[in-house]
C-alpha positions in Angstrom: 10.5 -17.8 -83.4 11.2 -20.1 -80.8 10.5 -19.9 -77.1 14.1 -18.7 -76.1 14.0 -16.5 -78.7 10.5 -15.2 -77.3 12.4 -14.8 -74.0 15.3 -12.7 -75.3 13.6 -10.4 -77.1 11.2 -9.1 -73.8 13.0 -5.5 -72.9 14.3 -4.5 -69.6 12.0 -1.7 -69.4 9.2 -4.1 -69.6 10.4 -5.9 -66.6 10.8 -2.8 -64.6 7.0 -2.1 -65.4 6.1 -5.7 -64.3 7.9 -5.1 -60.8 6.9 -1.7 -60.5 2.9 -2.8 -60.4 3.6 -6.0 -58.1 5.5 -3.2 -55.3 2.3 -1.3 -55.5 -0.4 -3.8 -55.5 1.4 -5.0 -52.1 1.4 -1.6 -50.5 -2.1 -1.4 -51.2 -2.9 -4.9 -49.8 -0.8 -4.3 -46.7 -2.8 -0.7 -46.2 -5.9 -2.2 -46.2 -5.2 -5.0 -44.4 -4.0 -2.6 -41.6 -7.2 -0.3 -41.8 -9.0 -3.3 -42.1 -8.2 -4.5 -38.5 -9.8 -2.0 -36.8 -12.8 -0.4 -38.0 -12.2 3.4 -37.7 -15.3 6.3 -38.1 -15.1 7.5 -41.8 -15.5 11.5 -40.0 -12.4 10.8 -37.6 -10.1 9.4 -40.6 -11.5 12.4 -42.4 -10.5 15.0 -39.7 -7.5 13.5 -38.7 -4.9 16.7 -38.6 -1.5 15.9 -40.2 0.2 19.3 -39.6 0.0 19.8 -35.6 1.8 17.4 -33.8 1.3 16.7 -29.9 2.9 15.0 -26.9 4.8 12.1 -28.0 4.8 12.6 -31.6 0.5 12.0 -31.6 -1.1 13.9 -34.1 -4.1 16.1 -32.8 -7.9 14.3 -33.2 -11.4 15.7 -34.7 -14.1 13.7 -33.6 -17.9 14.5 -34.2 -20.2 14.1 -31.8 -22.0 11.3 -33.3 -18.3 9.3 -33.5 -17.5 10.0 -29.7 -21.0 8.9 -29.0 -19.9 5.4 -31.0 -17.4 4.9 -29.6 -18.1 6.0 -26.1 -15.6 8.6 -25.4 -17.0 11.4 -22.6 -15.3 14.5 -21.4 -14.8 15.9 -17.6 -13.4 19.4 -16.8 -10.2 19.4 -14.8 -11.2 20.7 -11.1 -9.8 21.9 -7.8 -10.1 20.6 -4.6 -8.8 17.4 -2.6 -8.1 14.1 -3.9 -8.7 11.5 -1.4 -7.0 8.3 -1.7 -7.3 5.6 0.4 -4.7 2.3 1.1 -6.5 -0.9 2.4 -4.8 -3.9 3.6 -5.4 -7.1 5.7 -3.9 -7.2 9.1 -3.9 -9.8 12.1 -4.6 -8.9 15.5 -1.7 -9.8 18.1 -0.2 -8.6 21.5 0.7 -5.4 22.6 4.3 -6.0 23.1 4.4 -2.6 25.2 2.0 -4.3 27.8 3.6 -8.0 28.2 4.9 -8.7 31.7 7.3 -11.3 32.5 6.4 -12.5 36.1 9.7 -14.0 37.8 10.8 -14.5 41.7 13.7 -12.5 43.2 15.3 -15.4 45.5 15.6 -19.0 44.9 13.0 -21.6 46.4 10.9 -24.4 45.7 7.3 -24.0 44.6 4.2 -25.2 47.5 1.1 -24.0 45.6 -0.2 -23.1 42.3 -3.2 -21.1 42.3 -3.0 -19.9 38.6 -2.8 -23.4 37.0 -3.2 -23.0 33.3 -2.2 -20.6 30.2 -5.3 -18.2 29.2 -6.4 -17.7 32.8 -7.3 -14.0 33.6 -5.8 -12.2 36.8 -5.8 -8.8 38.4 -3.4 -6.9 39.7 -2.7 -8.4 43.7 -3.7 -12.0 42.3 -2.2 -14.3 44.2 -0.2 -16.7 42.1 1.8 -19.3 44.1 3.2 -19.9 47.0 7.2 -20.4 47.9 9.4 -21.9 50.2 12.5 -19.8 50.0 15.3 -20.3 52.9 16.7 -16.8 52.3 13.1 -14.9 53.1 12.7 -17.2 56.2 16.3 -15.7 57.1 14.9 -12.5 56.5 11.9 -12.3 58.3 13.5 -14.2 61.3 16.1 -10.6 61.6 13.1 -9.0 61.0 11.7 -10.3 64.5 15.0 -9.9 66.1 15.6 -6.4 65.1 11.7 -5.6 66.5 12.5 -7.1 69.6 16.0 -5.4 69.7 14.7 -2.0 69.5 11.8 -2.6 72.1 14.5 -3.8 74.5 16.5 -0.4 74.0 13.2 2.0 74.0 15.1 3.5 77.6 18.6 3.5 76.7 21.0 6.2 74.6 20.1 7.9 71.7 22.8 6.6 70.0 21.6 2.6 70.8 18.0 3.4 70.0 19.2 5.0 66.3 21.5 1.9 65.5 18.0 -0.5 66.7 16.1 1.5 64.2 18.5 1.7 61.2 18.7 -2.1 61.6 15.0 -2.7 61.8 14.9 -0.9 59.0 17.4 -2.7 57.1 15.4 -5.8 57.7 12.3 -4.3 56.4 13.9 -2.8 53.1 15.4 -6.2 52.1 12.6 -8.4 52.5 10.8 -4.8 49.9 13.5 -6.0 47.7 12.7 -9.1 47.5 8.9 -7.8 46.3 7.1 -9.1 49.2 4.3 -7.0 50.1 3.9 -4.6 52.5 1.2 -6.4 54.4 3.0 -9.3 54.9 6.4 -7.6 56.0 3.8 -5.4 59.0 2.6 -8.8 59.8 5.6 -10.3 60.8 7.0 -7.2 62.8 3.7 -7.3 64.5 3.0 -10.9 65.3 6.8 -11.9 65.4 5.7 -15.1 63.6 8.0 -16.0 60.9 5.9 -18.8 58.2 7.4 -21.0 55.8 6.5 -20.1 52.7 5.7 -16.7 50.9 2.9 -15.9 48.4 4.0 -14.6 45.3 1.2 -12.2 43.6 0.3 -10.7 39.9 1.9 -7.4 39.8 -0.3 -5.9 36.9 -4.4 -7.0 35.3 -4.0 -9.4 32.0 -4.3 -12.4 30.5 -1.5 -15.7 31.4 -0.1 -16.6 27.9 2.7 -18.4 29.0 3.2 -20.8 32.3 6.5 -22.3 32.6 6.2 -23.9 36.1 4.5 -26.6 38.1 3.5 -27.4 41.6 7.0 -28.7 44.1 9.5 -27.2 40.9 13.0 -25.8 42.0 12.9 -22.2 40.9 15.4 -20.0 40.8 15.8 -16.2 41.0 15.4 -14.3 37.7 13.4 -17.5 36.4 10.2 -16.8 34.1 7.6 -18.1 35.5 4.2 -16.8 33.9 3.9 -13.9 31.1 0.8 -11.7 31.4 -0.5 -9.7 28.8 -2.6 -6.6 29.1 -5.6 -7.2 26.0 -6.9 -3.5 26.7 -4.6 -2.4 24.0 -3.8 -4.8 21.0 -1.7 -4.3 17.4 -3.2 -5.3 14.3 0.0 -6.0 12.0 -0.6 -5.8 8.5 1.7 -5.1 4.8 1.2 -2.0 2.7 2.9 -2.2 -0.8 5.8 -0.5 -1.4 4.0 1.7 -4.0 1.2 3.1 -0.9 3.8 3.9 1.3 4.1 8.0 0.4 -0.2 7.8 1.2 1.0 6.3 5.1 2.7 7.7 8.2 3.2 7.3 11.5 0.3 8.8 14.1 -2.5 8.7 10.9 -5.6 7.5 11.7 -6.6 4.0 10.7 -9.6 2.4 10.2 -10.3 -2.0 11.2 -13.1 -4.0 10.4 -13.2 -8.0 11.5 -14.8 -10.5 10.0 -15.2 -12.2 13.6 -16.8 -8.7 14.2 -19.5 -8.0 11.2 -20.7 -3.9 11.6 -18.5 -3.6 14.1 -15.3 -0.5 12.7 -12.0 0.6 15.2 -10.4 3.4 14.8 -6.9 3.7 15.9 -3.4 5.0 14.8 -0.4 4.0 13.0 2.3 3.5 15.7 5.2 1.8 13.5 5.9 1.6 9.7 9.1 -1.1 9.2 12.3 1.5 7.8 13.0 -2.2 5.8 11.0 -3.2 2.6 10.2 -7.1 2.3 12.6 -8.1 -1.2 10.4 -11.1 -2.2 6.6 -9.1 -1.6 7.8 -5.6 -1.9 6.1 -4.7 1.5 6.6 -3.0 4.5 5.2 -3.7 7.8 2.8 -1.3 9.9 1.5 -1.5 13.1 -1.8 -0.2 14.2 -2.4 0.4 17.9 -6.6 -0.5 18.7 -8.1 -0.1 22.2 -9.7 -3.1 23.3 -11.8 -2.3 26.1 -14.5 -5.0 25.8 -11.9 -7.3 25.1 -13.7 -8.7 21.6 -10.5 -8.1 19.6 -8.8 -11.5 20.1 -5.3 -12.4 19.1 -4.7 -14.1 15.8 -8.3 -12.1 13.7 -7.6 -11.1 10.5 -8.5 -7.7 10.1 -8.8 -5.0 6.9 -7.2 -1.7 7.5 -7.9 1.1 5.6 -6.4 4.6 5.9 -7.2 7.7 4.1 -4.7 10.6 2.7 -4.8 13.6 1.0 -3.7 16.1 -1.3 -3.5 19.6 -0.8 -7.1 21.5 -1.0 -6.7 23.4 -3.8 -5.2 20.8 -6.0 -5.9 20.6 -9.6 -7.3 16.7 -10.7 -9.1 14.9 -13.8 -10.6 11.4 -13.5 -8.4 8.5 -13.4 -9.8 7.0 -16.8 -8.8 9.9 -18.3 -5.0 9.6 -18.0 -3.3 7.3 -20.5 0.3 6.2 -19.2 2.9 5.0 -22.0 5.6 4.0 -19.5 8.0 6.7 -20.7 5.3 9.6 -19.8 1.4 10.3 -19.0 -0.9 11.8 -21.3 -4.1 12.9 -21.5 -6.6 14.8 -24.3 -7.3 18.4 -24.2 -10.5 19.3 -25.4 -9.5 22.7 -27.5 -12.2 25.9 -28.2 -12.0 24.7 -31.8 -13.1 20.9 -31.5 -9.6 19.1 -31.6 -8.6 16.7 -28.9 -4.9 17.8 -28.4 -2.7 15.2 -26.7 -1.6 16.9 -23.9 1.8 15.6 -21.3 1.0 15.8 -17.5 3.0 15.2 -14.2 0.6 13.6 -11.5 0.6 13.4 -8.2 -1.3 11.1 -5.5 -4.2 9.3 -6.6 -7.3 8.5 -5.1 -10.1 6.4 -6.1 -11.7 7.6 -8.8 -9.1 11.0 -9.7 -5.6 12.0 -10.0 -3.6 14.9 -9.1 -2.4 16.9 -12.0 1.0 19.1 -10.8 1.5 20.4 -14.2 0.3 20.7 -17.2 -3.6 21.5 -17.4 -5.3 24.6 -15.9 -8.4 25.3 -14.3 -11.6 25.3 -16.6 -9.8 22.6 -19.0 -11.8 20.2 -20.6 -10.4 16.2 -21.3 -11.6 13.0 -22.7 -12.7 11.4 -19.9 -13.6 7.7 -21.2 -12.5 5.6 -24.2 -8.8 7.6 -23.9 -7.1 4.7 -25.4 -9.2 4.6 -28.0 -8.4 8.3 -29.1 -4.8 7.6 -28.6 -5.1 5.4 -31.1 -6.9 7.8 -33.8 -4.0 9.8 -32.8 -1.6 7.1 -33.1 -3.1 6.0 -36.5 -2.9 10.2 -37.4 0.9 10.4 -36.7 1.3 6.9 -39.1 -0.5 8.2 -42.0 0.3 11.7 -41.8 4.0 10.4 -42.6 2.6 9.4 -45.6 1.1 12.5 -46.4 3.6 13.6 -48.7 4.1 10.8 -50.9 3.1 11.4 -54.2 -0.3 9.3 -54.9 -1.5 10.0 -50.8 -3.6 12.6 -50.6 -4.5 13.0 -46.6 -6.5 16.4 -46.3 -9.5 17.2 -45.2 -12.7 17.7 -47.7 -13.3 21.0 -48.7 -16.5 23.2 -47.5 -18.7 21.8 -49.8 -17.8 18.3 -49.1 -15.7 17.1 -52.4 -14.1 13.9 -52.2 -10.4 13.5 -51.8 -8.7 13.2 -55.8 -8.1 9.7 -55.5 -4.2 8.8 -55.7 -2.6 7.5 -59.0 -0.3 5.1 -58.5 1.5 6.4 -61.6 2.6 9.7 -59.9 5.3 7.8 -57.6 8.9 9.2 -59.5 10.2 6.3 -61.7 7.4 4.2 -61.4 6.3 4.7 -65.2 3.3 2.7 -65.2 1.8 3.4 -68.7 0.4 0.7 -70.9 3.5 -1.1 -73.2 3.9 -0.2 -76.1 2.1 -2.2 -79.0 3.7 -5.5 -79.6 5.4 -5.8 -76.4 5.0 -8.6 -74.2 3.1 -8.2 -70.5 
């Protein structure tokens, strides 16, 4: 017989037997390849439950002790009490804005003398600052004299020209008050009835000069900025807080600063402002914390670290942080159950702190979860769900040994419904 003739006479069913095996032989590989990645305990694959499905389509978990020891998984009981959780962020120190004052004069004039010469000098309230020639308070002070004199002349005459000699004198006196020159010198001039030239302008509040905008023999005019002074008894500290930490924050909570400038050295103040406007490009929003600065060490431009502390309701029920396992669609975590399973259990959280998380629903009082290694067991539970799809397939037996410890009936290919996968018959060709 020749080799085409060989060819023809190999039967179909023959062929069906020879694809059959190769189908098989590559599920096989592929299984073991995929149990082969990651070695799992013999007990746990063993004690994997098939029939009781969890949160998320997981399968429920037995692990012995010896296997959670392996593989370092822990359990925690769920508790009540607070859950403290606490939002740090860095922060630069700068002015209070509320205690900035903008030092101008009232009347035009040119300037004679400077007595506070340079930005970052320190004055007190009553400091003088410069002296002014100003044409209009010469004016002034010169009706001042005349009105004084007036009134002495008509000390003896009628009521009525006494009264009008007083309500001018006064007059006199209230505009050169308008003008903000002091008392003293205004009683000096009705006194003496000598009028100078120029008038000393004076620091009307205790601070620091962070801004000079004049020079000695400068034109000024009225309304004209001449120094800012800042009160550094109070300063801000300014600092970010992601948009995520903004439910743990609000305004009048107390905040703690430490300073690298400052080592050991901790301020407690308040939150005065949180920004109603989140940053698009860092996700942020801006908060201002009010510190008293007394001893004048906080300096503007420190970088400081804030941190504030919130919490939850006191009787609030919470489970370590470790032990929550989010997916992205939903949180999970493992119930320990009275029987030994770990049950994938679906939670909804609320604030967390530090080290635990606040459980809204869900778990109760006295529960027990895995604590440690949870992504681990959500993988024995993952792996559970996968093979226990395959439980019914004929050849894939996936329960549990029996009490006296049998081993599983290995699976025969040959069972799989038109797979015949006999030996051919004699004188066929393989």
């Amino acid at each position: 017989m020749t080799e085409r003739q060989e060819r023809r006479a190999v039967r179909p069913g023959s062929i069906m037997r020879w694809a059959a095996s190769v189908v098989v032989v590559s599920a096989a590989a592929a299984t073991a390849f995929a149990l082969g990645r990651r070695p799992v305990p013999a007990a746990a694959v063993m004690n994997m439950s098939a029939d009781s499905t969890g949160a998320g389509g997981r399968q429920t978990v037995m692990l012995s002790a010896g296997d959670a020891h392996r593989i370092g998984v822990t359990y925690a009981p769920v508790t009540m009490g607070p859950v403290v959780r606490q939002v740090r962020t860095v922060g630069q120190v700068s002015y209070d804005e509320e205690h900035v004052t903008s030092i101008s004069p009232k009347l035009d004039g040119w300037v004679d003398s400077l007595f506070v010469n340079y930005t970052g000098q320190t004055v007190r309230r009553g400091d003088a600052l410069l002296t002014i020639y100003a044409p209009m308070a010469v004016s002034a002070e010169e009706e001042l004299v005349l009105a004084r004199n007036l009134r002495d002349r008509v000390a003896n005459g009628t009521p009525d020209a006494r009264q009008g000699a007083e309500a001018l004198l006064a007059g006199a006196r209230r505009r050169l008050a308008y003008w903000d020159i002091p008392g003293t010198e205004i009683a000096r001039v009705e006194s003496t009835g000598v009028v100078r030239k120029t008038l000393t302008l004076r620091s009307p509040v205790t601070g620091v000069v962070v801004q000079k905008s004049v020079v000695a023999g400068q034109r000024i005019m009225a309304g004209q900025s001449l120094y800012q002074v800042v009160d550094l008894r109070s300063v801000w500290v300014q600092g970010e807080v992601f948009e995520r930490d903004l439910p743990a924050v609000h305004v009048g909570q107390a905040v703690d600063a430490t300073f690298e400038a400052l080592p050991g050295v901790v301020r407690t103040g308040h939150i005065a402002f949180i920004d109603p406007v989140i940053n698009p490009d860092t996700r942020t929003a801006r908060v201002r914390v009010v510190l008293a600065n007394g001893d004048m060490a906080l300096k503007p431009g420190m970088y400081a670290t804030l941190t504030a502390s919130a919490r939850e309701a006191a009787n609030t029920l919470s489970v370590p942080r470790n032990a929550v396992l989010s997916t992205g669609e939903r949180n999970l975590v493992f119930l320990k159950r009275p029987d030994g399973m770990l049950e994938p259990r679906e939670v909804t959280l609320g604030m967390a702190g530090d080290d635990r998380v606040a459980v809204l629903r869900g778990l109760a009082m006295g529960d027990t979860v895995v604590a440690t290694a949870t992504f681990l067991v959500d993988a024995e539970s993952n792996l559970a769900e996968a093979m226990g799809g395959m439980g019914n397939m004929p050849g894939m037996d996936m329960s549990a040994p029996d009490k006296k410890g049998a081993t599983p009936k290995p699976a025969t290919p040959g069972a799989m419904p038109g797979m015949d996968m006999s030996k051919p018959a004699t004188g066929g060709h393989r």
